[in-house]
C-alpha positions as CSV (number, residue, x, y, z in Angstrom):
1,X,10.9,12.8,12.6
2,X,11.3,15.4,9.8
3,X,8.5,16.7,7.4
4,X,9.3,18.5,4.6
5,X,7.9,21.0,2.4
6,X,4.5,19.9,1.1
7,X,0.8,20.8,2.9
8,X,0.4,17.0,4.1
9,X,3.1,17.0,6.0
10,X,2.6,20.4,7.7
11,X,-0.7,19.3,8.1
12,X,0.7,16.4,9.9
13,X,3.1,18.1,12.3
14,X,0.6,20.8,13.5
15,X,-2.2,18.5,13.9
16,X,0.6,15.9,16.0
17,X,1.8,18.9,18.0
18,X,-2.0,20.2,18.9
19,X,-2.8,16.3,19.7
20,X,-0.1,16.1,22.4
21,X,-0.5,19.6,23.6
22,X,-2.9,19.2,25.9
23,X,-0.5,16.6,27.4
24,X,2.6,17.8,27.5
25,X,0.8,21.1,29.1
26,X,-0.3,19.1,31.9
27,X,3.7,17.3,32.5
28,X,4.7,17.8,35.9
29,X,7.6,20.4,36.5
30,X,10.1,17.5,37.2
31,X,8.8,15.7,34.4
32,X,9.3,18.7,32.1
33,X,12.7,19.4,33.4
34,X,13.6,15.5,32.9
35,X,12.8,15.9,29.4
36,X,14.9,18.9,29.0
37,X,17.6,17.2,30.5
38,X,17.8,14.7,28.5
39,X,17.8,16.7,25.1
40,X,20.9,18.6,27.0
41,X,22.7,15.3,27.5
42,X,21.9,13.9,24.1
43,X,23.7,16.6,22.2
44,X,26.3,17.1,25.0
45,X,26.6,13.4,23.8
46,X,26.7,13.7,20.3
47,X,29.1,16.5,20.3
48,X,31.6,16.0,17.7
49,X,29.5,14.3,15.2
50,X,27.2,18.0,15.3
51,X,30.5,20.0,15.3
52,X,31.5,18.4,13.0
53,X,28.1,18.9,11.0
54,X,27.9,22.7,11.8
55,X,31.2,23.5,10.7
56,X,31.1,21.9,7.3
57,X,27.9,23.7,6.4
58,X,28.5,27.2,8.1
59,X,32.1,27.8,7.8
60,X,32.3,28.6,11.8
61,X,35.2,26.6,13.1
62,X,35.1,24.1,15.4
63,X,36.4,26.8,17.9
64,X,33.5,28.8,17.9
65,X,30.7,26.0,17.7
66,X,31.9,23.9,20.2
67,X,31.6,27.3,22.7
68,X,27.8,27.7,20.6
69,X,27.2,23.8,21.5
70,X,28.0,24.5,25.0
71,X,26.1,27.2,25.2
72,X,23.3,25.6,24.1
73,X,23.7,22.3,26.4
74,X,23.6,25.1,29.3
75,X,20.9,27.1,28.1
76,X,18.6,23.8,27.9
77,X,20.3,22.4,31.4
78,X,19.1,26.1,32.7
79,X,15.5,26.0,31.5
80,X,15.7,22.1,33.2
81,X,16.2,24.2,36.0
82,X,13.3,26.6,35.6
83,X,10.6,23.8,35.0
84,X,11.4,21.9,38.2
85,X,11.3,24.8,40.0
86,X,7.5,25.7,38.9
87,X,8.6,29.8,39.9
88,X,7.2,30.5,36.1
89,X,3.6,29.1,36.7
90,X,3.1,32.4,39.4
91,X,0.7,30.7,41.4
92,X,-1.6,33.7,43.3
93,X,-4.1,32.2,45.6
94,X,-6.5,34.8,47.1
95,X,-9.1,33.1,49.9
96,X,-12.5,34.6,50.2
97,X,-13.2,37.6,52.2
98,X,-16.8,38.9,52.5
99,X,-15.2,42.4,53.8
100,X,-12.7,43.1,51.1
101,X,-12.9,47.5,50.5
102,X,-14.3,46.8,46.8
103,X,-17.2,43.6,47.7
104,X,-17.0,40.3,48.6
105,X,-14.3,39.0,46.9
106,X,-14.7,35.5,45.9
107,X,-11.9,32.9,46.3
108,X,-9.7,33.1,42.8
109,X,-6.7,31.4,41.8
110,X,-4.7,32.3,39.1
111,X,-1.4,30.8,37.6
112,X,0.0,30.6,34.0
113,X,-0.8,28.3,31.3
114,X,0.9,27.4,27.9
115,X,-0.5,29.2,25.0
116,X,-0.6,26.2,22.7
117,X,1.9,24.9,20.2
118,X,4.4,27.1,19.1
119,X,6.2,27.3,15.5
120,X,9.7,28.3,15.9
121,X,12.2,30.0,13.1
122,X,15.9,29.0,13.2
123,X,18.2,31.4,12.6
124,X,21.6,31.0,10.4
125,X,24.2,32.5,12.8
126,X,23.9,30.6,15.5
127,X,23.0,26.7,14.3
128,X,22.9,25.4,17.8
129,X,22.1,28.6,20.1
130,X,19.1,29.8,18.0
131,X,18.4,27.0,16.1
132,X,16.7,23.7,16.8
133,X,17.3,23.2,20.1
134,X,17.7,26.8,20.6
135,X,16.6,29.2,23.0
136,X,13.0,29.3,21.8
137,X,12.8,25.8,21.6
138,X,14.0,25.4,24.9
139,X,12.0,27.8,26.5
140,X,8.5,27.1,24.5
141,X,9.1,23.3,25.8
142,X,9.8,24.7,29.3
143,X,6.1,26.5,29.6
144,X,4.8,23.3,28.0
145,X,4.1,24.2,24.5
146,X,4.7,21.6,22.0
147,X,7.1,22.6,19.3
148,X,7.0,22.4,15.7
149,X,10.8,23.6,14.3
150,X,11.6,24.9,10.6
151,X,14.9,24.4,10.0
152,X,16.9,27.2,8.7
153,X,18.4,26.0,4.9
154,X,21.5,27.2,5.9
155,X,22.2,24.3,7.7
156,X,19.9,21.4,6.5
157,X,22.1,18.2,7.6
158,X,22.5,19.6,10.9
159,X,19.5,20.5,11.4
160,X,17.6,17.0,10.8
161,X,20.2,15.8,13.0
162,X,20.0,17.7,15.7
163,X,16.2,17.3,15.7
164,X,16.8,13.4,15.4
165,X,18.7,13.4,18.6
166,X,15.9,15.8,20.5
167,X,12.8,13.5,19.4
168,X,14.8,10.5,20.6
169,X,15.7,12.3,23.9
170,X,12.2,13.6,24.5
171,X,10.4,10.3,23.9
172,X,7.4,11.8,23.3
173,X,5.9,12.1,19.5
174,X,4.7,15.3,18.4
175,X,5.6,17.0,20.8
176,X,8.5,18.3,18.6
177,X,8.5,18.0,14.7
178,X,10.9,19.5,12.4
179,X,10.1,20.9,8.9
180,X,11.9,22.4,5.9
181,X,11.0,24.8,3.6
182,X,9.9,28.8,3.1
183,X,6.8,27.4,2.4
184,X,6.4,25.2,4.7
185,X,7.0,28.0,7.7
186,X,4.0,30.1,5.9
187,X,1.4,27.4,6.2
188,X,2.6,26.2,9.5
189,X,1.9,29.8,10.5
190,X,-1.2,30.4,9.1
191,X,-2.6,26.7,10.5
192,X,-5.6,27.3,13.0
193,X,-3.1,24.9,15.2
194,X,-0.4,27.0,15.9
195,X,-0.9,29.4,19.0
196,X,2.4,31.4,18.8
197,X,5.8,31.6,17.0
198,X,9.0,32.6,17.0
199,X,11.6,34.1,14.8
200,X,15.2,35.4,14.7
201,X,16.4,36.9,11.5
202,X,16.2,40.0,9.2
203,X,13.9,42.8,9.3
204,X,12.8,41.7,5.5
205,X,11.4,38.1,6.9
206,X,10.5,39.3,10.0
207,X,7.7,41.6,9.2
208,X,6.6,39.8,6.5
209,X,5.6,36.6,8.6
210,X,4.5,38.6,11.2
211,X,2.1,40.1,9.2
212,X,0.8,36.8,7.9
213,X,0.6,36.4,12.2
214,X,-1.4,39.1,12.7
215,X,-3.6,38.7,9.8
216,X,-4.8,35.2,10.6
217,X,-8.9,34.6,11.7
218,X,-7.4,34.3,15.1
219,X,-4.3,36.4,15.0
220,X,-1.4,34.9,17.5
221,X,1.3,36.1,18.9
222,X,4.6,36.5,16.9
223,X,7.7,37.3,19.0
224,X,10.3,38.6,16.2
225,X,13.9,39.3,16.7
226,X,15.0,41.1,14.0
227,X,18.2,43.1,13.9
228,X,20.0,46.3,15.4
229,X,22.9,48.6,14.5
230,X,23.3,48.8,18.3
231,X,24.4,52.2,18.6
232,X,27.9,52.7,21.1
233,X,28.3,56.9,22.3
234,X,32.1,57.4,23.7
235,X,32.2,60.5,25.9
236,X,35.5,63.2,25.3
237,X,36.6,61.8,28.5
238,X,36.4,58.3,27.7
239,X,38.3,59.4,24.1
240,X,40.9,60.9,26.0
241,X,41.3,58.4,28.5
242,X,41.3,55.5,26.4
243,X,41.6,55.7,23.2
244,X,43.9,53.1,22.2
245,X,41.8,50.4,24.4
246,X,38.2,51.3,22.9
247,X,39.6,51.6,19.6
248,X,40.4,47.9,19.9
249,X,37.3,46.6,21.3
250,X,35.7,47.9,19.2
251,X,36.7,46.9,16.2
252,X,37.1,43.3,18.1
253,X,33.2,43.6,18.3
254,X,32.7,44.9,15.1
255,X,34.5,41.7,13.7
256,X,33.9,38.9,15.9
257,X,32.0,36.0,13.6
258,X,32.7,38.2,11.0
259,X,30.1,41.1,12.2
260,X,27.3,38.2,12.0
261,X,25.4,39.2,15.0
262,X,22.4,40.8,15.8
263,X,24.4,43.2,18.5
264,X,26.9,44.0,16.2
265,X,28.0,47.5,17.2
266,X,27.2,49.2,13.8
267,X,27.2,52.7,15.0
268,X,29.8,54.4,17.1
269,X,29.4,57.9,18.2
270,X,32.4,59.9,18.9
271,X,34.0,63.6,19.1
272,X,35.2,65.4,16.6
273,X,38.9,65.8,16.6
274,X,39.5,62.9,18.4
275,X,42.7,60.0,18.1
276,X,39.7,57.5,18.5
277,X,38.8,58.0,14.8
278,X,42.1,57.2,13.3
279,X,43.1,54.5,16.1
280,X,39.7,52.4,14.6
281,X,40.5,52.8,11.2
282,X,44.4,51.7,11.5
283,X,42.8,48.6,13.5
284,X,40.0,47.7,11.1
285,X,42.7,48.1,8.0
286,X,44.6,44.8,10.0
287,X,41.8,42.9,10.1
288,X,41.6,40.3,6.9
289,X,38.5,39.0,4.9
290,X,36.8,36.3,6.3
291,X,34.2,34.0,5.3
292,X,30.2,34.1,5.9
293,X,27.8,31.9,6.4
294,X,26.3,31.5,3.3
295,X,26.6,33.3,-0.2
296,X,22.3,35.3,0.6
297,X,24.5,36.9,3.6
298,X,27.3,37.5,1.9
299,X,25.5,38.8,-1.1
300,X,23.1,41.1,1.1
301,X,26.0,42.3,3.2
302,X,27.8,43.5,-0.2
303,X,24.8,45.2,-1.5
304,X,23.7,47.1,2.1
305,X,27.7,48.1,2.8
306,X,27.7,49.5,-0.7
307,X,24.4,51.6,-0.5
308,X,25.0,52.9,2.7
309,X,28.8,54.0,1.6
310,X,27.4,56.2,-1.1
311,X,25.0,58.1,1.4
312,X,25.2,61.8,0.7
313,X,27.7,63.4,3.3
314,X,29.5,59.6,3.9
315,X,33.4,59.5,3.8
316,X,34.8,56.0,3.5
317,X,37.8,55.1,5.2
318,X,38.1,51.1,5.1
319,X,37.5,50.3,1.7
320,X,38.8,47.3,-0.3
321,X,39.8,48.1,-3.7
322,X,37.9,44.5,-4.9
323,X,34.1,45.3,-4.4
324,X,33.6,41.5,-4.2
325,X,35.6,41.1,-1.0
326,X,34.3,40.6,2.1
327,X,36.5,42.2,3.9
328,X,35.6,45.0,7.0
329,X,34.4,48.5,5.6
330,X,33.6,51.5,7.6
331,X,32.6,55.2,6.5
332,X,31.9,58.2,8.8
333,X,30.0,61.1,8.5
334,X,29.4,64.1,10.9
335,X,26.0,64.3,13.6
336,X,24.4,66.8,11.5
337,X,24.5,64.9,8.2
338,X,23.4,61.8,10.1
339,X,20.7,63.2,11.7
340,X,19.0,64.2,8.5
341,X,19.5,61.2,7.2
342,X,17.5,58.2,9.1
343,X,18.5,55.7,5.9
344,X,22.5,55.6,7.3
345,X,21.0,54.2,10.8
346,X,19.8,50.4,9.2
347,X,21.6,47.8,10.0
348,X,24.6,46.1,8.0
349,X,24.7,42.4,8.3
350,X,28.3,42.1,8.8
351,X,31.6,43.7,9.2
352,X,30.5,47.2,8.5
353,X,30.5,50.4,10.7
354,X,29.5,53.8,10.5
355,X,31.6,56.5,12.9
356,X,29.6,59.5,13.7
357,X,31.3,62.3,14.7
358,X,30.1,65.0,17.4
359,X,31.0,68.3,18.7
360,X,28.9,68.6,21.4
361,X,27.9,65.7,23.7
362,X,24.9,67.4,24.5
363,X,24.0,67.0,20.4
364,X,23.9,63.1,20.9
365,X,21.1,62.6,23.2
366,X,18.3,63.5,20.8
367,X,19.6,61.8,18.1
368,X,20.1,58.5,19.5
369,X,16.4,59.3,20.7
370,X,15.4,59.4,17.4
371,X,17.1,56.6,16.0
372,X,14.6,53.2,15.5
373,X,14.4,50.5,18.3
374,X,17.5,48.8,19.0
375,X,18.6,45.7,21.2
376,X,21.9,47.6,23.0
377,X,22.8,50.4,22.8
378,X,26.5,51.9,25.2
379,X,27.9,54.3,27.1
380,X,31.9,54.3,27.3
381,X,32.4,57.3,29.6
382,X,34.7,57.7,32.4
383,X,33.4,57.8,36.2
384,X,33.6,61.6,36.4
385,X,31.5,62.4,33.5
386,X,28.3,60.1,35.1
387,X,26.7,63.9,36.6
388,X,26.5,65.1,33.2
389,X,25.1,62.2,31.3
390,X,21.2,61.6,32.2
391,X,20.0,62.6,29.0
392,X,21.7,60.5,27.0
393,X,21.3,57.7,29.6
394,X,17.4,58.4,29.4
395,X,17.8,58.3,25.7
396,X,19.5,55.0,25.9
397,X,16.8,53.5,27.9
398,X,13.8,54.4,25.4
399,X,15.7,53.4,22.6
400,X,16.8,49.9,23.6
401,X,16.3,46.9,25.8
402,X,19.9,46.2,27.1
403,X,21.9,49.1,28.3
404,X,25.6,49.0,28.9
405,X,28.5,51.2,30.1
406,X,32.1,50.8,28.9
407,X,31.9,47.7,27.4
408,X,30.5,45.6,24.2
409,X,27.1,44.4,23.3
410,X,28.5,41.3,21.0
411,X,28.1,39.0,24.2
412,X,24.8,38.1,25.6
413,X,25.0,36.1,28.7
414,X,22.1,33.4,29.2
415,X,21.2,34.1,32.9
416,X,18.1,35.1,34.6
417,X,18.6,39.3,34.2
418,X,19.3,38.9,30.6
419,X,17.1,41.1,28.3
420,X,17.8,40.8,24.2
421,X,14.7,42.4,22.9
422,X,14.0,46.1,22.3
423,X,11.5,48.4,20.9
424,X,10.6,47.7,17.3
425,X,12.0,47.1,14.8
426,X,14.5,46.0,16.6
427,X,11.5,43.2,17.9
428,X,8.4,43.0,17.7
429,X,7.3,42.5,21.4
430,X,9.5,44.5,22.9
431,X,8.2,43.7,26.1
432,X,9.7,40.3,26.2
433,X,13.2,38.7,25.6
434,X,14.3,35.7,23.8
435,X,17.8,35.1,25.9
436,X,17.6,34.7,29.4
437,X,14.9,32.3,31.7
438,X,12.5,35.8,31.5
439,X,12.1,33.7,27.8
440,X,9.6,31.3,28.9
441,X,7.1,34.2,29.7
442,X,6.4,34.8,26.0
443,X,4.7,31.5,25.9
444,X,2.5,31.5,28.8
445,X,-1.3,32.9,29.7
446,X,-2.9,33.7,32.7
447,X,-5.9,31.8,33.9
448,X,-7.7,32.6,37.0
449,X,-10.7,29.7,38.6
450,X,-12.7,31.6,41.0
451,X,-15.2,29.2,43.3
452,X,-14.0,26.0,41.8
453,X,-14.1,22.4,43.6
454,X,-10.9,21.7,44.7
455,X,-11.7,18.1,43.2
456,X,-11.4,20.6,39.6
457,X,-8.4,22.7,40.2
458,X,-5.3,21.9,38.5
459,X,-2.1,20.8,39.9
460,X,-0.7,24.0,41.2
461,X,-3.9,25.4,42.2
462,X,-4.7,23.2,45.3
463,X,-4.1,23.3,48.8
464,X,-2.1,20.4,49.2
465,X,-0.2,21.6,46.6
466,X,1.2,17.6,44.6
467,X,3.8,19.3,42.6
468,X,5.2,21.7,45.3
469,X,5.3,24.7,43.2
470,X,5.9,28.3,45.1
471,X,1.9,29.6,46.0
472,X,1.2,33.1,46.8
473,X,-1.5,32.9,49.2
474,X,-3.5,35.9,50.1
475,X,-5.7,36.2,52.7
């Protein structure tokens, strides 16, 4: 079912998805992972009627969404997986003891509960991986929170498609609802109903509904991805070792989707004087225009790639001549002009990348420390050169969520060691991720019953344990 932009029908959806939550909460884990399954297998069913869809309203290619659709069939498939396991509700069972050091200690039992329904944000780069039946979705549906959807206007007829086939496959009304509208999202936010929300986009939208999240009677949680210039560091070693090779991934990174990604590698670090800097600028000068995904993006990636070429101390070396072109730009500037200058660090929605040049490695360190939270940032540095790199590693660490050495952040794998959040801004609970099964934890609470009738405890509480979920039994 799909409600549009007008009060009622918000109304309608978060009052539907608070209705059902209790009841979806209290689904078994095989019946949750059923359910999931099914949504998997719908779209996996529907597959070229929603490529099909996707393409004609996000100029993708059929090549690249039907790798986004599969992605997304897995990432459900995998979260199938994590509810029929029951692993996320951590079930801690201590017994009584009278002699425990601090006091008696009474007999407690703690697991996780959903938080509640759950508004979730599409984003416009990835229609099927972060969009209706996206990794939020998926995840917020795994820990048992009903889900109320607003569609991203980029894609509109997808959208109400895809949540066609999900309602169907679920079977289960309100338990998720789709609506449309700017508007819309605001009042779902602000509704007394909704316990948490989720959001991948700009900076711009981010903060500004997270506000409204925070600033609610009862403020919820809001778990906000919202962009990176993903900062990559190449070491003289690596420079000199392989020049040709790095210059090509990255401007293969820098490119792919037409720099629409939120780990687009925006800044690259490297030393002065070396082959690296002319290698990435022949390579980018190959690369042609290609389309975005909608006129806003293309409009905003204009505007930023202009501003941030006419930053003081900037050189430009890939520059089309037509200002209106969306083809790959990138300026450089040295480490001491970009240091004093913490404007040239924000993110560029698209092909655009910034080449910082440094004659001392040791320089780099505190500047990448000072640069705002990020989602990657890398290391390409040869095996030689690892005694002499801690502070920059260190640096790395504190400034980002994901880490990597000698290769690109554009690929996020969907697996249980995935993290794709970081400190802010680059989210805004940087102490959770929104790829990965660690996902589901954003929407769960603790709960402990201490002394209660087993006749009272829930499910995965008792002894004889219905749902055989892993127990933690201390005694």
């Amino acid at each position: 079912m799909t409600h549009h932009a007008d009060s009622s029908a918000v109304s309608i959806a978060v009052t539907e998805a608070a209705r059902v939550a209790h009841g979806w909460a209290r689904t078994s884990p095989s019946e949750r992972a059923e359910a999931l399954a099914a949504v998997a297998d719908a779209l996996e069913e529907h597959r070229d009627e929603l490529v099909k869809l996707a393409d004609a309203e996000t100029r993708l290619g059929s090549v690249r969404l039907n790798g986004e659709l599969t992605r997304t069939v897995f990432q459900l498939r995998l979260f199938s997986e994590v509810a029929a396991a029951g692993e996320f509700l951590d079930v801690r069972i201590d017994r009584a003891d009278p002699d425990w050091p601090t006091g008696p200690r009474p007999e407690l039992r703690r697991y996780r509960v959903p938080l509640g329904p759950t508004l979730v944000f599409a984003a416009s780069n990835f229609p099927f991986a972060f969009s209706v039946a996206g990794g939020d979705t998926a995840s917020a549906l795994a820990a048992g929170c009903p889900v109320v959807l607003k569609a991203h206007p980029g894609h509109p007829e997808l959208s109400r498609r895809t949540a066609e086939l999900v309602s169907t496959a679920l079977d289960r009304p309100g338990v998720f609802t789709l609506i449309e509208g700017e508007q819309a999202g605001v009042e779902a936010l602000r509704s007394a109903e909704i316990r948490a929300a989720a959001f991948t986009g700009s900076v711009t939208g981010g903060l500004a509904l997270a506000k409204i999240a925070a600033e609610r009677p009862e403020p919820i949680p809001f778990f906000g991805e919202l962009g990176s210039s993903n900062p990559v560091v190449v070491t003289p070693g690596a420079a000199r070792a392989r020049a040709a090779e790095i210059a090509q991934g990255y401007v293969g990174s820098l490119t792919q989707g037409s720099g629409q990604f939120c780990t687009n590698p925006g800044l690259l670090f490297v030393p002065e004087g070396s082959e690296l800097l002319g290698l990435v600028t022949a390579a980018l000068r190959e690369v042609a225009a290609a389309p975005m995904l909608n006129d806003r993006i293309s409009t905003g990636f204009l505007r930023t790639a202009a501003r941030l070429g006419e930053r003081p101390g900037v050189t430009k070396l890939v520059w089309p001549e037509d200002t209106t072109s969306l083809a790959p730009r990138l300026v450089t500037t040295d480490l001491e002009t970009f240091a004093g200058d913490s404007a040239s660090a924000e993110e560029c929605f698209g092909p655009f990348g910034l080449v910082v040049t440094y004659s001392r490695l040791a320089d780099v360190a505190p500047v990448v420390r000072g640069l705002p939270g990020q989602l990657t940032t890398t290391v390409h540095a040869e095996d030689d050169e690892a005694a002499s790199l801690s502070d920059l590693v260190v640096a790395c660490v504190d400034r980002s969520g994901r880490v990597l050495w000698n290769g690109w952040p554009t690929g996020v794998s969907v697996t249980p060691a995935m993290q794709h959040g970081g400190p802010f801004p680059a989210t805004t609970a940087p102490a959770t991720t929104s790829v990965g099964t660690a996902a589901i934890e954003r929407f769960l609470r603790p709960v402990s019953y201490q002394n209660w009738p087993p006749s009272l405890l829930p499910e995965p509480l008792r002894d004889d344990n219905p749902w055989n979920v892993p127990q933690r039994v201390h005694r």
